[in-house]
ZAZAMI-224137 format. One record per atom (N, C-alpha, C): residue in one letter; x, y, z. Coordinates in steps of 0.02 Angstrom, whole numbers, plus 50000, padded with zeros to 5 digits. Example, Ala and Ser with C-alpha at 12.3 -4.5 7.8 and 13.67 -1.06 7.14 Angstrom:
% ZAZAMI-224137
A506604971650390 A506154977550390 A506604983550390 S506424988850354 S506844994750357 S506455000250394 
//
This chain:
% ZAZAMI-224137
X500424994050000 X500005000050000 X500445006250000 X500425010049958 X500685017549929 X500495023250009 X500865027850021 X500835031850069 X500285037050055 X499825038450096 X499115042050066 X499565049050098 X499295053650034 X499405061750049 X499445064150100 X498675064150138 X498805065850208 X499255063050250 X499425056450253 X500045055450287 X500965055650264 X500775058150218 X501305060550170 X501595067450177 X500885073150200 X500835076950241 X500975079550301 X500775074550339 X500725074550410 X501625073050442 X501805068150386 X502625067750409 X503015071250385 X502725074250334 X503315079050303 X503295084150373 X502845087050400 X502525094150420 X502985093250491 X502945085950500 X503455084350567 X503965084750576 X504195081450508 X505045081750482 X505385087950495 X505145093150469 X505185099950457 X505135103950538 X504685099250577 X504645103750632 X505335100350697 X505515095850663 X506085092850708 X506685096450674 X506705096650605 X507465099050587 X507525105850593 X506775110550602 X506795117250625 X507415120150622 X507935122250691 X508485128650671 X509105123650630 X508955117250628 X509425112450616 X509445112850547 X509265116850500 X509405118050414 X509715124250400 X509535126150455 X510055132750471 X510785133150440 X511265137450409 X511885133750386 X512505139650450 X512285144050452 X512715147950454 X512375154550512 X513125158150532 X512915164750591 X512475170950559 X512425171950479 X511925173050428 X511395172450458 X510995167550475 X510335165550465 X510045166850506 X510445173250562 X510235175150622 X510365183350628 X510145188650596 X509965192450607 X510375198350657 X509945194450716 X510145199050765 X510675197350809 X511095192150797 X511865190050822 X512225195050778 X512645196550806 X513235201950780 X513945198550791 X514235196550736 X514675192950714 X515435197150717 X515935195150750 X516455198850767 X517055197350781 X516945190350755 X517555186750755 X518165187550716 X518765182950732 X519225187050693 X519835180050696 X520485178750667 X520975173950655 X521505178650709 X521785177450751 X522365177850780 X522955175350744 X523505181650757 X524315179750697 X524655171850666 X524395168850740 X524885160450725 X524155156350705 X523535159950651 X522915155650624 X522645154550678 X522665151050748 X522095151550787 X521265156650768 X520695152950789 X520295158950770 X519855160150831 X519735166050864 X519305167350898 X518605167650867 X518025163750908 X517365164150883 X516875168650932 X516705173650902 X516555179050954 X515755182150921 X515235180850970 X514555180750928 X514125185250997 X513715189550983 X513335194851042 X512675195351008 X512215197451066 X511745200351080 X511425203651112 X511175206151094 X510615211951165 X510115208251174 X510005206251245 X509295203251267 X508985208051319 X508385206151320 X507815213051335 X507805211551399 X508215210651444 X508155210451547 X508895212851551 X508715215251608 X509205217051659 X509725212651668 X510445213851673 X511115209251690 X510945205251735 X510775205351801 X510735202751851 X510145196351834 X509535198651814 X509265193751767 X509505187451728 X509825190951676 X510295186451621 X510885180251641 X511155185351706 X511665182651748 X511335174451776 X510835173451790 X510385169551819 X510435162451765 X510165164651685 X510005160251661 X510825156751633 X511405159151663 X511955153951623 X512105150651725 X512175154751767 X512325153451845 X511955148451873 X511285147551858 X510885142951884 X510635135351853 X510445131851876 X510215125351844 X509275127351808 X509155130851865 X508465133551828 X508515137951763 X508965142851756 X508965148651724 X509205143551650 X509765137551651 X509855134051590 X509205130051564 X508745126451608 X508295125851602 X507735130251563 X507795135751568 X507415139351550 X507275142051478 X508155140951438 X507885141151378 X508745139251335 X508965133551381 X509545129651340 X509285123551335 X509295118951395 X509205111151397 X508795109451476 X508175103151443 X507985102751494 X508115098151550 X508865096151550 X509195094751615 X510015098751619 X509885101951681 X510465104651709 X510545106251771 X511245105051783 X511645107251839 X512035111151861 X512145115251904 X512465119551891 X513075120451980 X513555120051972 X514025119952032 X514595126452033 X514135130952050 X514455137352032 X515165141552066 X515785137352048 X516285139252089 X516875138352043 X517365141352057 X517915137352019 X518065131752032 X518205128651985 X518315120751979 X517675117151972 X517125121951995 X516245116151974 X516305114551911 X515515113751907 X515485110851821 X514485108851818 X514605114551761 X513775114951757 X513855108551680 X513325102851711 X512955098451677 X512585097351639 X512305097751596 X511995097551548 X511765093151492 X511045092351468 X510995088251397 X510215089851373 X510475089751299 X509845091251254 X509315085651250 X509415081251286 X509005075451285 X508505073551346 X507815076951342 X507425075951397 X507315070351425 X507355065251412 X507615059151450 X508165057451485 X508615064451492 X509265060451514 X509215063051583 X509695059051633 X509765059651695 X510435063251718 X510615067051776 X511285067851776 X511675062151796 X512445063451754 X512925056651784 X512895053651708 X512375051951671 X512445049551608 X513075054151541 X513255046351534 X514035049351512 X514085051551441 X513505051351414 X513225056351367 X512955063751343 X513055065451450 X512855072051453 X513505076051435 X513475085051450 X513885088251417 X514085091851507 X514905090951488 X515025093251565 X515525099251544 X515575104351583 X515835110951568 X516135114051644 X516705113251639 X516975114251691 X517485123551712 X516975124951787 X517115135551796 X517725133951790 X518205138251736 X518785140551769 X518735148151793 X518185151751795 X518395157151825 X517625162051811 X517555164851853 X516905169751841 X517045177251885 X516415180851866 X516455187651916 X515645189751900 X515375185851970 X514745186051973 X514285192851910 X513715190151896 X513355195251853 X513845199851787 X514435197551772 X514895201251722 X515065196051684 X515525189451697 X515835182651652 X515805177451689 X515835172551634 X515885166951669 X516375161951608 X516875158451630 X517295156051589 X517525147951594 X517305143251566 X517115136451570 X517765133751482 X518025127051513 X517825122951460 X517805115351468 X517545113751392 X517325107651409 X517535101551431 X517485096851464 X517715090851500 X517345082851490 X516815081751448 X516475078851443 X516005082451393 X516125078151312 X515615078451260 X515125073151244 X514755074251217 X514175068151188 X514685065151145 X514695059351129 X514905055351086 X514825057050996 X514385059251000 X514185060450944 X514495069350899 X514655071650934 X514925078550918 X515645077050883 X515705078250826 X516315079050776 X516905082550829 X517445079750845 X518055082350859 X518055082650928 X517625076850959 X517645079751045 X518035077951062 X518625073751026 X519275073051087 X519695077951060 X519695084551028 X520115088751054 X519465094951081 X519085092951102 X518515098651105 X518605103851159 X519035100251233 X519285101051286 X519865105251300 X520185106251212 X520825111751198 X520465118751183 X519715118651164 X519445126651163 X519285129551243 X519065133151257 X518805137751297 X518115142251292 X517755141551308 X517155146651325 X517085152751367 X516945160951326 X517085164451379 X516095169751381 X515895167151429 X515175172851426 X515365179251444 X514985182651406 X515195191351451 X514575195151440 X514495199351500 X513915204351490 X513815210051516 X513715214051479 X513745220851487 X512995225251484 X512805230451520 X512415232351500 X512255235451447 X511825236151408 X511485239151348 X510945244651332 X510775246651409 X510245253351405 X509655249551421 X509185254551440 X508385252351435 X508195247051465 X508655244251512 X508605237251550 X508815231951506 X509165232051463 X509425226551399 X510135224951421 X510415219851410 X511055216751412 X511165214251353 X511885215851334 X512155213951306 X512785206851319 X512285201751279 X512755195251310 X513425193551245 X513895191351253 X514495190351209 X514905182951226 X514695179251188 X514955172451183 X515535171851144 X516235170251173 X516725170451144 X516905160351161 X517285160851099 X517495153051084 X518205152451058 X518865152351109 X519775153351097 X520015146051072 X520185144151049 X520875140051049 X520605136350967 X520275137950919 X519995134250884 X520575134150817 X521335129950853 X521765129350786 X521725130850728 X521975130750673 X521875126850610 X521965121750595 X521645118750557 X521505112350522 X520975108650555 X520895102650542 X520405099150566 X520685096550631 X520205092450683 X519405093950703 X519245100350724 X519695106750724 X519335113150738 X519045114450678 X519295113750619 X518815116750582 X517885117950576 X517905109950571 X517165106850601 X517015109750664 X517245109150704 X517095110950789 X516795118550772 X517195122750754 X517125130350721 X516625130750700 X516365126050620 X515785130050598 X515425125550650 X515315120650699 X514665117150716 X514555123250788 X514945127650817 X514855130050856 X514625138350850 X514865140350791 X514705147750755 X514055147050744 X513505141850712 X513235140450719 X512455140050784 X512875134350796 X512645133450882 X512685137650915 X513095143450931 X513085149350959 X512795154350961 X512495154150902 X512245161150870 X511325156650878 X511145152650863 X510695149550887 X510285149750964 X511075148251022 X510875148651076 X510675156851109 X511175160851068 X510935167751066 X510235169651071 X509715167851026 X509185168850999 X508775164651056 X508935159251092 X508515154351125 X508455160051167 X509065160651197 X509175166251256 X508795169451261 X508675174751203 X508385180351195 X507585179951194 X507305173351156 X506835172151164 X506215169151234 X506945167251290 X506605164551329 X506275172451363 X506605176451366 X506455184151406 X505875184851348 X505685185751299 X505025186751284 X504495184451280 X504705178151286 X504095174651246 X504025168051323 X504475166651346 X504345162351419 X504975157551414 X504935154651441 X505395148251463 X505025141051411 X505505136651391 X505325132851372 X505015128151404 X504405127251345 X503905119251396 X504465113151353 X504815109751392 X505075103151375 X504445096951370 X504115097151422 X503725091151384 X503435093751326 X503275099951310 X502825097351227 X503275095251190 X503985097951201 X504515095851155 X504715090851135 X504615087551202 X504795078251204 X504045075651167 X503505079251172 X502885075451146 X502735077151064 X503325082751040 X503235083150961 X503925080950949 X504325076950983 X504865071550961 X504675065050958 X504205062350996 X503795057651000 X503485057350934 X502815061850932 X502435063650877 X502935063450799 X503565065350787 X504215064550750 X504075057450735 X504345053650784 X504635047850773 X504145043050776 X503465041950772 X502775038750749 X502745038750696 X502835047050684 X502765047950602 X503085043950544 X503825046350569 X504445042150538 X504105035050534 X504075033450565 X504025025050598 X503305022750534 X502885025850553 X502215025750497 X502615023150414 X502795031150407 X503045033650350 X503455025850302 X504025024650349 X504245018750337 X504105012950326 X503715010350386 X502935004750376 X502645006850286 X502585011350288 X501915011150217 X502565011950170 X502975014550164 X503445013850109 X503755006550087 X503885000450137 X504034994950121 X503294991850092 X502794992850133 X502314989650099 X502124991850027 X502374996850008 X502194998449942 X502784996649896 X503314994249913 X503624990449885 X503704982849900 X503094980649939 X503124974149910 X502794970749856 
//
């Protein structure tokens, strides 16, 4: 049996709503990130990506410092051990638990409450291109005020060599960066993310898929 329209429909419409910012190619496709990066003398490249979000510093300060505030519009499990030497926890996968060695671990080297906070990574997902040198970059947040109760947040990304696996690492994080920018920004307007609907139109995803597939073999038998 041939795949009927409407459900031909119905999975495309899903497909599309899972690969959402994920067709995305580039720090382009985002507007209101302000791109400012630059190659250091010996090729190293700094990846350096900002925004103005509509709250107060002390606010903003909240959503990278806290386990709630990452919650709120990065990933819906996190931890957060706010000291030097801690290490805020993390994963994009609403099923996951902390301790699972799939999560993403990011370890303070250094902060100054409500101004920076400076982490790198110690633990990648398996699945991320170049994570065993991933642990040679650095992450630096910074925020400044911007007027009118707005902050200006500035995500900087150091050590990203030349050649490969930084190359990849580079564009998957210029990217990703400029992305998380926008989450940011969006959680102050529009609310905090609901994770279960998220998990329930990943679900709804993968029925579809699953359908989709079912009726495609049968129409080739």
């Amino acid at each position: 049996m041939r795949l009927s329209r409407r459900r031909l429909a119905a999975a495309a419409a899903l497909t599309m709503l899972f690969a959402g910012p994920a067709a995305a190619q580039s720090v382009k496709d985002f507007p209101d990130v302000t791109d400012s990066s630059f190659a250091e003398p010996n090729g190293s490249r700094v990846l350096r990506l900002s925004a103005v979000i509509p709250a107060e510093r002390a606010k903003v300060w909240q959503a990278f410092a806290t386990a709630e505030g990452w919650r709120a519009w990065a990933t819906p499990l996190a931890a957060v051990d706010l000291r030097v030497g801690g290490v805020i926890e993390t994963s994009y996968d609403t099923r996951a638990q902390i301790g699972n060695p799939e999560n993403i671990k990011n370890q303070i080297t250094a902060y100054v409450p409500e101004r920076l906070l400076v982490f790198r990574n110690i633990q990648a997902p398996s699945g991320l291109p170049g994570r065993e040198r991933f642990g040679e970059t650095a992450a630096i947040v910074e925020l400044e005020d911007a007027g009118a109760g707005q902050t200006r947040v500035t995500l900087t990304g150091v050590g990203y060599a030349p050649g490969e696996p930084f190359d990849t690492l580079y564009r998957h994080f210029a990217w990703g960066n400029a992305y998380s920018l926008m989450k940011l920004k969006e959680s102050f307007m529009k609310g905090p993310i609901d994770w279960k609907q998220v998990e329930a139109q990943r679900q709804a995803g993968a029925a579809a898929a699953k359908v989709a597939g079912q009726d495609k073999d049968k129409g080739e038998d």
